[in-house]
C-alpha positions in Angstrom: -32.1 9.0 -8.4 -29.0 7.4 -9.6 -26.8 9.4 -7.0 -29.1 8.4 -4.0 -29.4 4.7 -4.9 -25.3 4.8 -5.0 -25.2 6.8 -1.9 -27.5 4.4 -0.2 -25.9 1.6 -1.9 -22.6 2.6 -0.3 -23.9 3.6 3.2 -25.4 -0.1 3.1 -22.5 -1.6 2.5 -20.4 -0.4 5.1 -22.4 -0.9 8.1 -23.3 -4.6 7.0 -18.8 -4.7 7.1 -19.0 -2.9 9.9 -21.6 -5.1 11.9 -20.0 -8.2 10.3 -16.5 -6.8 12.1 -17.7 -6.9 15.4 -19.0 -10.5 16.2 -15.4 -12.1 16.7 -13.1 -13.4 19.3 -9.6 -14.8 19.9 -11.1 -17.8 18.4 -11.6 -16.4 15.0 -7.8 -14.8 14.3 -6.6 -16.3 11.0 -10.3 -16.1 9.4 -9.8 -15.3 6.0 -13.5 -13.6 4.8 -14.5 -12.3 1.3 -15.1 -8.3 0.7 -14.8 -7.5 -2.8 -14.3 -9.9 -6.3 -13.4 -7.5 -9.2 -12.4 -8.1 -12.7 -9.9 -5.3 -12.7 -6.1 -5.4 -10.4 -6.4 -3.6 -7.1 -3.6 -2.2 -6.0 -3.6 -1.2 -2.3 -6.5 -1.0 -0.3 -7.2 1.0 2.1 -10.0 1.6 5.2 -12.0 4.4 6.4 -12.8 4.7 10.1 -16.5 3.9 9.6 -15.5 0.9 7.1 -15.4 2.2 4.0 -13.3 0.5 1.7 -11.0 2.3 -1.0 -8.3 0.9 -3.5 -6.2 2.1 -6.1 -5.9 -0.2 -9.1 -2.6 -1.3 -10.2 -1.2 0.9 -12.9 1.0 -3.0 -14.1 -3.0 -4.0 -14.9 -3.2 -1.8 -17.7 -6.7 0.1 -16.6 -8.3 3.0 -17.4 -9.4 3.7 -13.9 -7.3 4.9 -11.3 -8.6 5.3 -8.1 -12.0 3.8 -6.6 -14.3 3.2 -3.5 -15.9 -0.4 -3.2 -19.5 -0.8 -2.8 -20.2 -4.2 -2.7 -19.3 -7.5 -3.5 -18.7 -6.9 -6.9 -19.2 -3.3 -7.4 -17.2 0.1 -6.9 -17.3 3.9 -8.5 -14.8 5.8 -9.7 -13.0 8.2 -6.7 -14.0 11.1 -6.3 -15.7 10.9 -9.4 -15.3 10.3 -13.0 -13.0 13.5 -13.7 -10.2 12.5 -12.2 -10.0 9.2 -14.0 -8.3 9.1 -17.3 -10.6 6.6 -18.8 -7.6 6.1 -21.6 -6.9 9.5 -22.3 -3.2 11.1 -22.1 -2.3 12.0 -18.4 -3.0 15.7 -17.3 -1.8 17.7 -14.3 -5.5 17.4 -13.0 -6.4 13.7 -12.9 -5.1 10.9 -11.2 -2.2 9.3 -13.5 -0.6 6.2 -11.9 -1.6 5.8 -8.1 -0.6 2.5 -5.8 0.2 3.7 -2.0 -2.9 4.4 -0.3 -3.6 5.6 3.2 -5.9 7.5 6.3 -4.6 9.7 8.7 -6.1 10.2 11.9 -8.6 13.2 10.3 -10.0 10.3 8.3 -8.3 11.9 5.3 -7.3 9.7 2.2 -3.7 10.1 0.6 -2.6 8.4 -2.5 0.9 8.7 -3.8 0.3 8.9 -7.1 3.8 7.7 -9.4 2.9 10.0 -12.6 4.1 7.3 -14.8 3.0 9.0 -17.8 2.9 12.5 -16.6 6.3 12.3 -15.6 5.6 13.9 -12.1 5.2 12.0 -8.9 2.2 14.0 -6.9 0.8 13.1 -3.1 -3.2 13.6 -3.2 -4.8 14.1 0.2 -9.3 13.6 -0.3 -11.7 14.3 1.9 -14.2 11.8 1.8 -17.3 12.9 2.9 -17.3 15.9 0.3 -15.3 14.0 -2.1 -12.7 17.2 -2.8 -9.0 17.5 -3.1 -7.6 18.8 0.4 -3.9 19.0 -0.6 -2.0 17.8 -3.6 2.0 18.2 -3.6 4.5 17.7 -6.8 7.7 16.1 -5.8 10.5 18.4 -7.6 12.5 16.5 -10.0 15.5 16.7 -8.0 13.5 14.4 -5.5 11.6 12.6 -7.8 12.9 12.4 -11.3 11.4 11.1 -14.1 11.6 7.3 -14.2 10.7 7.2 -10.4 8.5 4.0 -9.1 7.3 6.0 -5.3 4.9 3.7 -4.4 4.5 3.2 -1.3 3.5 5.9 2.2 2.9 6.5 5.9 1.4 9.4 6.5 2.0 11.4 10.2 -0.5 13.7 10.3 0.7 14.6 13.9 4.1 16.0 12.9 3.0 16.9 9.6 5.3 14.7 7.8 4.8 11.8 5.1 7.4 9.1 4.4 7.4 7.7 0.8 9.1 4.4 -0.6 11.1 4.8 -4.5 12.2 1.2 -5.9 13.7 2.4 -8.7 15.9 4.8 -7.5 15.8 3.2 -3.8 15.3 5.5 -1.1 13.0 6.9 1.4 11.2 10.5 0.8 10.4 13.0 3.8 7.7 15.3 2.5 6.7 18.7 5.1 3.3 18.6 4.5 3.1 21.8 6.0 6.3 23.4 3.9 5.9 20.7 0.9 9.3 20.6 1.0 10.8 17.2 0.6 14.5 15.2 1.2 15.7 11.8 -0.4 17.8 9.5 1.8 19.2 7.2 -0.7 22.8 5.0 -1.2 22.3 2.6 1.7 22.7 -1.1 1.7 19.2 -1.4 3.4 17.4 0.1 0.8 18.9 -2.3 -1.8 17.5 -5.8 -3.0 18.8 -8.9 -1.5 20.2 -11.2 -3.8 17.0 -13.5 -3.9 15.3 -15.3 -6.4 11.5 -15.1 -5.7 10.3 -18.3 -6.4 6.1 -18.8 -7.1 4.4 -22.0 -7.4 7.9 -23.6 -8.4 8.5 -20.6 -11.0 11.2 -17.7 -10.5 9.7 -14.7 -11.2 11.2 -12.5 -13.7 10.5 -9.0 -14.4 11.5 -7.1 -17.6 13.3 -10.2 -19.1 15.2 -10.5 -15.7 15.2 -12.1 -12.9 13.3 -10.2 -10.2 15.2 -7.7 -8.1 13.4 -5.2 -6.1 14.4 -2.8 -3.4 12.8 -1.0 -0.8 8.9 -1.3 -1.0 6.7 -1.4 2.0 7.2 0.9 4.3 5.3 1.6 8.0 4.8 3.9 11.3 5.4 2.9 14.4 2.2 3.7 16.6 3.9 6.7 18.1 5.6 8.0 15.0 8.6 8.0 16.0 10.0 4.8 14.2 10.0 4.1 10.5 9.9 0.3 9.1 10.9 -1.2 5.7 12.5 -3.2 3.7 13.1 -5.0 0.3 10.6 -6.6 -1.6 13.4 -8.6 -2.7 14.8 -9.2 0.5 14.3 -11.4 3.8 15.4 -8.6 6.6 13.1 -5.5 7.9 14.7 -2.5 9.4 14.3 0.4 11.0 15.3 4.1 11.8 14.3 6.7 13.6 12.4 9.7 12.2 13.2 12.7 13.7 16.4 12.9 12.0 14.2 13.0 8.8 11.9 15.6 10.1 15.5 18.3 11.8 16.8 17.7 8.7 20.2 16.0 9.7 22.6 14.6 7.0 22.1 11.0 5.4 25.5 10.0 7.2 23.5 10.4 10.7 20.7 8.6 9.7 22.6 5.7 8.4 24.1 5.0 11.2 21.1 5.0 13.3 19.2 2.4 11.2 19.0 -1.5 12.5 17.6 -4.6 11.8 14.4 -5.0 13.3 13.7 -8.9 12.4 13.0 -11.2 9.8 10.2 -10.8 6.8 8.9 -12.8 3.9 9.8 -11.3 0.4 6.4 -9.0 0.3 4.9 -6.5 -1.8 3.2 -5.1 1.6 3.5 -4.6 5.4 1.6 -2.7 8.1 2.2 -2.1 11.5 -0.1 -2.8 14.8 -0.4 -0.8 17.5 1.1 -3.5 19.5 4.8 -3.4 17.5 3.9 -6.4 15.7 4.6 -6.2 11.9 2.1 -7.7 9.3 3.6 -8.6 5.7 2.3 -10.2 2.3 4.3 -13.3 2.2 4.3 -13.3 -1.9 5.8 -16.5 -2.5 3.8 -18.8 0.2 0.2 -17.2 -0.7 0.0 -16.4 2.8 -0.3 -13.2 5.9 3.2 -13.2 7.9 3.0 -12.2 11.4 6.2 -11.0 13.1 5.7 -10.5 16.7 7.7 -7.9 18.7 9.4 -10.7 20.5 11.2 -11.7 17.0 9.2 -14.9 16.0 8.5 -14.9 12.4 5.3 -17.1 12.0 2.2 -17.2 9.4 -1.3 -16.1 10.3 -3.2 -16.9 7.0 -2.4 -19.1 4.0 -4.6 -19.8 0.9 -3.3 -20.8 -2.5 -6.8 -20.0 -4.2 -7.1 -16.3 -3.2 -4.0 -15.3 -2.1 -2.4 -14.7 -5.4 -0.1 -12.3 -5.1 -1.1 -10.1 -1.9 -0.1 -6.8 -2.8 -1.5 -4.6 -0.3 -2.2 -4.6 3.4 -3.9 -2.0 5.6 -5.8 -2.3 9.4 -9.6 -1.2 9.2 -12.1 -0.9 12.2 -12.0 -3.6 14.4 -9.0 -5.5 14.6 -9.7 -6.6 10.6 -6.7 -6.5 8.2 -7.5 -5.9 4.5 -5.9 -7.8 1.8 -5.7 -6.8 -2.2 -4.5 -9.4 -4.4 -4.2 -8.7 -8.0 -1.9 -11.9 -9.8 0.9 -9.4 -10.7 3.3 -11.7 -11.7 0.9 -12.2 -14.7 1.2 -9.0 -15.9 2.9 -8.3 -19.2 5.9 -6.6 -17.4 6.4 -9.9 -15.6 5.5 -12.7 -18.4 7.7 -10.4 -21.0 4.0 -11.8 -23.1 0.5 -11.8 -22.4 -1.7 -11.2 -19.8 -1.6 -14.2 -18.2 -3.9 -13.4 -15.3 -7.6 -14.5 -14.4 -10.2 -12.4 -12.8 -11.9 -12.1 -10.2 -9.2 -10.3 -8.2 -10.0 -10.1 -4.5 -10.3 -7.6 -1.6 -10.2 -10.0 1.4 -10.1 -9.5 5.2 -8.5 -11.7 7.6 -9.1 -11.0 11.7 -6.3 -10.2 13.7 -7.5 -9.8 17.0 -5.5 -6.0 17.4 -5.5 -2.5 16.1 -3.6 -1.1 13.4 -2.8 2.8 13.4 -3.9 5.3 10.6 -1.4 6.6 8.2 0.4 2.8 8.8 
């Protein structure tokens, strides 16, 4: 009885987000609209076709879930059940470890990069929903991934069959053959290093293990025809771009650095998505705000609010031209304080209306 109330519970839930998606015009872009208050640290959030709403939670948040579906306003369960949590327990090769990036693909699948913090092993997870079973998982070798990695971050083309992952602490961009499972590292480009930026929150510079914070690549997105890869710095005001089919024909890292360019101007963020349009969506960390840059070049904001906006980590398109927000107060985390837990729940899932389409896998 327990499993149908949830199931129902669920179901319920979605289609009141999904009706509540489709009453809006031009007039309502920039409308900021609760979905979720939780008293754990989302990490990225992600949205099925049909509206239903996953997230990762933050590994920096010191939990002992990893990985669960929201259904409701202040409820979720663990995904895809309670086995693959570690609820505490020391990190095995069959649970979810230390998961952030979180994505669909066009199949309506659901892939999470999980980091294997403790494990040791960075893994990409692909679920299918519906029967809540593992489709795919593949280990990174440590000669792509070695221990110590932070890959936190994925696009997922499902129509070449290729995956493109983001590493800060070693910074460069993974290929993963989703068919093969094999996987390449472009690293040692200026692009793909921090900008020398302090970032500055609510008149404080944020430090991060003692120092002041300094972090490379991190979000990273599709273009709508998969042909062009965008990232940048979280540390860092410029957003780039390359081609991928040098990735996917295997060319050498000297070819593919001299095809990348800048593609505009970005806030420092901890996430970005990309619209079908070309225009580029970003968490604007230091302004509590959704950065808009439009293909034309202009840099402008969409959505500010210094209550819930507190540190927007993660940002992914759902149905209807809706863009979901996690925000999770990271910069109160231990790793960033150097002392306590300085952060206050609730911690939000939020939607703001965009008035276009995102792409899945972006």
């Amino acid at each position: 009885m327990k499993k149908l109330t949830l199931i129902l519970t669920t179901i319920a839930f979605s289609i009141a987000t999904a009706h509540s998606q489709t009453q809006n015009t031009s007039n309502d872009i920039g409308k900021l609209k609760l979905v979720a208050q939780l008293n754990i640290r989302p990490g990225n959030v992600t949205v099925s076709k049909y509206g239903r709403i996953f997230s990762t939670i933050h590994p920096l948040g010191g939990n002992s879930l990893q990985l669960v579906e929201i259904t409701g306003t202040k409820s979720f369960v663990p995904f895809p059940n309670n086995s693959y949590q570690k609820f505490g327990k020391p990190a095995s090769n069959d649970k979810l470890d230390s998961p952030l990036g979180l994505v669909f693909d066009s199949h309506d699948h659901l892939w999470a990069i999980d980091m294997g913090l403790e494990l040791g092993q960075t893994r990409l997870w692909c679920f299918d929903i519906h029967n809540k079973k593992v489709i795919k998982k593949i280990t990174l070798p440590e000669n792509i991934a070695p221990k110590g990695s932070f890959i936190q971050d994925l696009v997922v083309d499902d129509q070449n069959g290729w995956a493109y992952l983001a590493d800060i602490n070693n910074p460069g961009i993974i290929a993963v053959n989703l068919k093969t499972k094999e996987a390449r590292r472009f690293s040692n480009h200026p692009s793909l290093q921090a900008e020398n930026i302090d970032m500055i929150i609510d008149g404080k510079t944020a430090y991060f293990n003692g120092k002041p914070l300094r972090v490379g690549i991190d979000p990273i997105t599709l273009s709508a025809d998969n042909q062009t890869l965008y990232y940048g710095a979280m540390s860092g005001n410029t957003w780039y771009e390359v081609p991928t089919r040098p990735f996917r024909e295997g060319l050498n890292d000297s070819l593919i650095s001299s095809m990348i360019k800048v593609n505009g101007k970005k806030p420092l963020c901890d996430g970005a998505t990309t619209a079908t349009s070309g225009n580029h969506y970003f968490t604007d960390l230091q302004g509590h705000a959704i950065s808009k840059l439009s293909s034309d070049g202009t840099l402008s904001t969409l959505i500010q609010d210094e209550n819930k906006l507190l540190w927007p980590d993660g940002i992914h398109f759902g149905p209807n031209q809706w863009l979901y927000i996690s925000t999770n107060q990271l910069n109160t985390t231990p790793a960033f304080t150097g002392q306590k837990d300085e952060g206050h729940p609730p911690y939000y899932i939020l939607k703001v209306f965009t008035g276009e389409n995102g792409v899945s896998g972006r």
